[in-house]
C-alpha positions in Angstrom: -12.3 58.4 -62.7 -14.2 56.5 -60.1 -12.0 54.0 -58.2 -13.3 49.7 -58.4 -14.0 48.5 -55.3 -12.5 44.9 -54.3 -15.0 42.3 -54.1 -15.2 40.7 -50.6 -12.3 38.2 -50.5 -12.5 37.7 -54.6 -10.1 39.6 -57.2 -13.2 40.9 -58.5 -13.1 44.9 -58.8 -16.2 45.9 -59.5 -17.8 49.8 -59.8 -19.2 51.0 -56.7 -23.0 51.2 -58.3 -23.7 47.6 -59.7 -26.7 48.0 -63.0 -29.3 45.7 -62.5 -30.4 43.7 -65.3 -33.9 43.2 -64.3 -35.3 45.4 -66.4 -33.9 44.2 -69.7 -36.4 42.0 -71.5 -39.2 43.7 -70.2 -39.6 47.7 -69.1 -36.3 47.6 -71.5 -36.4 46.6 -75.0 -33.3 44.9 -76.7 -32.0 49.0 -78.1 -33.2 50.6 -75.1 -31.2 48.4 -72.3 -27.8 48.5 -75.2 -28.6 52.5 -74.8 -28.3 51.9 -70.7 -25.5 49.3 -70.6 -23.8 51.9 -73.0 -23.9 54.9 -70.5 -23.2 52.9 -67.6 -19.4 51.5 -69.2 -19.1 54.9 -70.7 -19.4 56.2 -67.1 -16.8 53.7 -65.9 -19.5 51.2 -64.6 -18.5 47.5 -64.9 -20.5 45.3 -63.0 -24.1 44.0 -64.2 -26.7 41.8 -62.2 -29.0 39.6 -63.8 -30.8 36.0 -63.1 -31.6 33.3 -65.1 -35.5 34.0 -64.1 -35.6 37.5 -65.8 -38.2 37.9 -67.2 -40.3 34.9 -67.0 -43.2 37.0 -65.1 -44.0 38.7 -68.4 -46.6 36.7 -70.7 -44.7 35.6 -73.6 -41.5 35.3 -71.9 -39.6 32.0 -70.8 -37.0 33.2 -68.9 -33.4 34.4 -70.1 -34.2 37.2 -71.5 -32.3 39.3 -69.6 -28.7 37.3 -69.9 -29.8 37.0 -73.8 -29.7 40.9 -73.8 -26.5 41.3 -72.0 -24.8 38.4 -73.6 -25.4 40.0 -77.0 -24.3 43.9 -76.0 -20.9 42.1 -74.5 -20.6 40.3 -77.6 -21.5 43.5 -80.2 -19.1 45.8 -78.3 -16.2 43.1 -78.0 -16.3 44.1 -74.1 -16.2 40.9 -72.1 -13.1 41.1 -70.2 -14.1 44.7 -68.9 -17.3 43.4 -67.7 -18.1 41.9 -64.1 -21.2 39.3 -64.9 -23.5 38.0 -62.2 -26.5 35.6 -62.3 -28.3 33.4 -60.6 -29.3 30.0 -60.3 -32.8 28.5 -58.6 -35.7 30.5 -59.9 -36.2 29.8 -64.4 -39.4 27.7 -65.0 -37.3 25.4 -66.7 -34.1 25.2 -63.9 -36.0 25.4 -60.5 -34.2 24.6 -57.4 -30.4 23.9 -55.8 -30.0 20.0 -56.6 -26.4 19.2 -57.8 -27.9 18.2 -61.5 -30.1 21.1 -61.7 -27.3 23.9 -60.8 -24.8 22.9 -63.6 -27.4 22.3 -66.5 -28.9 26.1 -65.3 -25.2 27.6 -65.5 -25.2 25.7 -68.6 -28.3 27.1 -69.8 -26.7 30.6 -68.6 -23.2 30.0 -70.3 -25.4 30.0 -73.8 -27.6 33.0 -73.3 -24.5 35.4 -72.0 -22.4 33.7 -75.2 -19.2 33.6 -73.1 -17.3 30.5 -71.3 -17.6 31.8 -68.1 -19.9 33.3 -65.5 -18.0 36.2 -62.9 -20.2 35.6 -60.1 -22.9 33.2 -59.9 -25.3 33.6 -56.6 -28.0 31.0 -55.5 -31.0 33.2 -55.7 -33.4 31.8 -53.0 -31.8 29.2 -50.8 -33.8 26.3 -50.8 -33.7 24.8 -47.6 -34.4 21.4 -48.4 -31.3 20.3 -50.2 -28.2 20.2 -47.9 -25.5 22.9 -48.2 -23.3 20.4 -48.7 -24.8 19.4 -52.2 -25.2 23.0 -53.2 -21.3 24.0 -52.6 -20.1 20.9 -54.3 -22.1 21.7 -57.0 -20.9 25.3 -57.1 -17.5 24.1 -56.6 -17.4 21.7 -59.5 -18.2 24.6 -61.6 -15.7 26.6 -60.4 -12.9 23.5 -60.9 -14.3 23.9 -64.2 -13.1 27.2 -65.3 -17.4 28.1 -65.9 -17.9 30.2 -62.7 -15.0 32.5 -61.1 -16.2 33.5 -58.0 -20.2 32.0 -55.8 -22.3 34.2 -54.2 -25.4 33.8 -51.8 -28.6 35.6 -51.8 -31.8 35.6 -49.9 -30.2 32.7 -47.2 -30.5 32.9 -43.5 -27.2 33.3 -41.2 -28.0 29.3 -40.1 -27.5 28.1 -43.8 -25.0 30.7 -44.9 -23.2 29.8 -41.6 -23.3 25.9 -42.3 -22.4 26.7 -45.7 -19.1 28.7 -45.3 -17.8 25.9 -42.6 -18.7 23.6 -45.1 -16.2 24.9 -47.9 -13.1 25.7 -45.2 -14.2 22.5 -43.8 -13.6 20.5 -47.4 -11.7 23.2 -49.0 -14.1 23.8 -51.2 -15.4 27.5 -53.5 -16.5 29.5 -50.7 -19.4 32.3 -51.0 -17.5 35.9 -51.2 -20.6 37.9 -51.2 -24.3 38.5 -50.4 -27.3 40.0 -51.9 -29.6 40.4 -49.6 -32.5 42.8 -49.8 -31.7 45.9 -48.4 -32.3 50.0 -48.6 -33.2 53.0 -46.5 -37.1 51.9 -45.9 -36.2 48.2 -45.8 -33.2 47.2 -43.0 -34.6 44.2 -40.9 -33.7 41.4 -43.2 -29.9 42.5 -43.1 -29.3 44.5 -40.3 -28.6 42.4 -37.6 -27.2 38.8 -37.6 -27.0 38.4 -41.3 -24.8 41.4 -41.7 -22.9 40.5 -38.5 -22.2 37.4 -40.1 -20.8 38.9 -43.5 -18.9 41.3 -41.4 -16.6 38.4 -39.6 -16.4 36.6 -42.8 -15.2 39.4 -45.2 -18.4 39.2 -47.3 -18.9 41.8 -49.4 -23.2 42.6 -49.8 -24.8 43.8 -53.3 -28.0 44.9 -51.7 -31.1 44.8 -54.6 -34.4 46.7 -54.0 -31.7 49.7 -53.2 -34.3 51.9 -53.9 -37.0 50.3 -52.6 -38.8 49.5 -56.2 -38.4 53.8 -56.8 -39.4 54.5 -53.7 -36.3 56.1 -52.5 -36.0 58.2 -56.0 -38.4 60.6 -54.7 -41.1 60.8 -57.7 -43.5 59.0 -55.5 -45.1 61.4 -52.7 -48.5 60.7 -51.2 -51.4 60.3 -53.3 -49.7 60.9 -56.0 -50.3 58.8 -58.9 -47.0 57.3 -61.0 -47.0 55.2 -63.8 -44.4 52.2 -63.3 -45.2 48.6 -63.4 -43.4 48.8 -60.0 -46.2 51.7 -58.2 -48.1 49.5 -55.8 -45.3 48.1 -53.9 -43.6 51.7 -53.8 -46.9 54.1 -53.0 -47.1 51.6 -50.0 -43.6 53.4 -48.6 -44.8 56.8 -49.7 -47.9 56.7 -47.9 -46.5 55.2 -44.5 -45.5 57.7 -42.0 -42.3 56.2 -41.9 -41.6 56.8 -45.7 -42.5 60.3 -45.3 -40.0 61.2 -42.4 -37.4 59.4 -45.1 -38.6 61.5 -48.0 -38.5 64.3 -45.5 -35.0 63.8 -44.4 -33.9 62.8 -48.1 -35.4 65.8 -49.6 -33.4 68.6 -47.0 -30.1 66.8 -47.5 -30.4 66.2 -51.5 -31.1 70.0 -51.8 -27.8 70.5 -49.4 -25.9 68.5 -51.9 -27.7 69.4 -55.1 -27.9 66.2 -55.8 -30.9 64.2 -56.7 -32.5 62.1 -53.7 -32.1 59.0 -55.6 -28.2 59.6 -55.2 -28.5 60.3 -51.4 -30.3 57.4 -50.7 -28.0 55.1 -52.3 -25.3 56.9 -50.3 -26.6 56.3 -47.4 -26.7 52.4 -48.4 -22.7 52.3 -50.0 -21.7 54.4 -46.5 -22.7 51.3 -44.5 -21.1 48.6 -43.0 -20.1 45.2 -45.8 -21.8 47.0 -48.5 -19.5 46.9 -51.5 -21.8 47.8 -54.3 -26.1 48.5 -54.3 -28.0 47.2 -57.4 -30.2 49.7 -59.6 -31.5 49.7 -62.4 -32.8 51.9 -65.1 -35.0 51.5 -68.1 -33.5 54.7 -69.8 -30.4 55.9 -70.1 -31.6 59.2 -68.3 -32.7 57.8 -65.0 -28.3 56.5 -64.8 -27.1 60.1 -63.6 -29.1 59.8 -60.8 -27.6 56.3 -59.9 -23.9 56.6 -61.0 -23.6 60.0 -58.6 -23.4 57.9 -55.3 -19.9 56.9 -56.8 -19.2 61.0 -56.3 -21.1 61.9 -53.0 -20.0 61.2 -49.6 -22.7 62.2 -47.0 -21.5 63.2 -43.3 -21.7 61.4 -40.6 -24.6 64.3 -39.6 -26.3 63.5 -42.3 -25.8 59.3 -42.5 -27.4 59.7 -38.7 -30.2 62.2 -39.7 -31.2 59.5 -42.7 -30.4 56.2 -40.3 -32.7 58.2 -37.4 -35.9 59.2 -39.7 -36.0 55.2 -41.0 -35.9 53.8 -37.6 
């Protein structure tokens, strides 16, 4: 049995591969994303990332549709406590933005698509810099003081505001931000690497990278010139045809076949083995692309081979 990983300074413990609800709503139907979110508990997996934006980029869609999905699989399989919820709040046509107003009616809005009283982890999902932190994390808190949110969570926010915003809350005593997600995976390291990770580090923040595999990138299926049909292809070809993302696919390929192990797993590896990461995001529109996620919880790479994969992404 894979062992839960604490979250940050919460008394979340969460599965050391977090499935990303991005997918659900729209390269997932309704019965295809209960058949993933099935596999992933069976496998011991307990933590699911959604937002209340997915997926209003599909025609047809408002937004939702995602936490509609999940809140509906917690409710059929009677699951809730067993399950580590996170969404986010800034990004739904409807609920755009951080003002005070704005973040409790959207966690309002969330509360009735996931069916349940209360929201695990609730991220910002793009900081918007024109309302004051201190707004945003009284908001946050007041949800918390409500019982509607356990634990807040910051994602795509510079060290400035996410600095200013942790003084704030020791500062006033307010909820405090106990993780990150920032974007963040073998082929994509400057936006966390550095004083953003630094940062999380001296704090005790624990990071849920997304784009972990770099859109499917990082799973391997996508070599140069080959063609792959995904609504996700262009942004991942772009990797695949860079010299860059070949020394990666190079270096993946030699230590996957070391491992038997699928380069999908080794790349996620490589994320979980470094520093503040507590948990990478993937998703999958079947239930046959999980085994391929759910093995980083079983493979630990050397410190040869973390340096081999750290040296060919440089």
């Amino acid at each position: 049995m894979t062992s839960l990983r604490t979250l940050g300074s919460s008394d979340l413990q969460v599965f050391p591969l977090c499935l990303g609800g991005n997918v659900f709503g729209w390269t997932a139907d309704e019965a295809a994303s209960f058949a993933v979110l099935d596999a992933y508990a069976a496998a011991g997996g307990n933590f699911v990332d959604t937002a209340d934006s997915y997926s209003a980029w599909i025609e047809g869609n408002e937004g939702g549709e995602s936490e509609t999905i999940i809140g509906k699989w917690v409710k059929a399989r009677g699951n809730r406590d067993d399950v580590v919820i996170a969404t986010k709040v800034s990004q739904h046509p409807e609920y755009p933005g951080l003002s005070a107003a704005n973040i409790k009616a959207a966690a309002d809005a969330s509360l009735r698509r996931l069916d349940t009283d209360h929201i695990d982890l609730y991220y910002t999902h793009f900081d918007k810099p024109e309302v004051p932190v201190e707004e945003i994390i009284g908001a946050l808190d007041e949800l918390v003081k409500a019982g509607k949110v356990r634990h807040i969570a910051a994602s795509n926010i510079t060290p400035e505001r996410l600095r200013a915003s942790l003084d704030f809350s020791d500062r006033e005593g307010l909820a405090r931000y106990v993780a990150l997600q920032p974007h963040y995976n073998l082929v994509s390291r400057d936006t966390y690497e550095g004083p953003l990770q630094d940062l999380a580090a001296r704090e005790g923040l624990a990071a849920v990278p997304y784009f972990s595999l770099a859109s499917g990138f990082l799973t391997g299926k996508y070599r140069p010139g080959a063609a792959v049909d995904s609504a996700r292809a262009g942004s991942a070809q772009k990797h695949a045809d860079s010299e860059r993302g070949q020394r990666v696919l190079a270096a993946l390929d030699e230590i996957a076949a070391a491992h038997g192990a699928p380069v999908a797993t080794v790349a996620l590896a490589w994320l979980a083995a470094q520093p503040t990461i507590t948990a990478p995001i993937a998703s999958a529109r079947t239930a046959g692309q999980l085994p391929a996620l759910l093995g980083l919880a079983e493979l630990t790479l050397t410190d040869t081979e973390l340096k081999q994969l750290t040296e060919a992404s440089a």
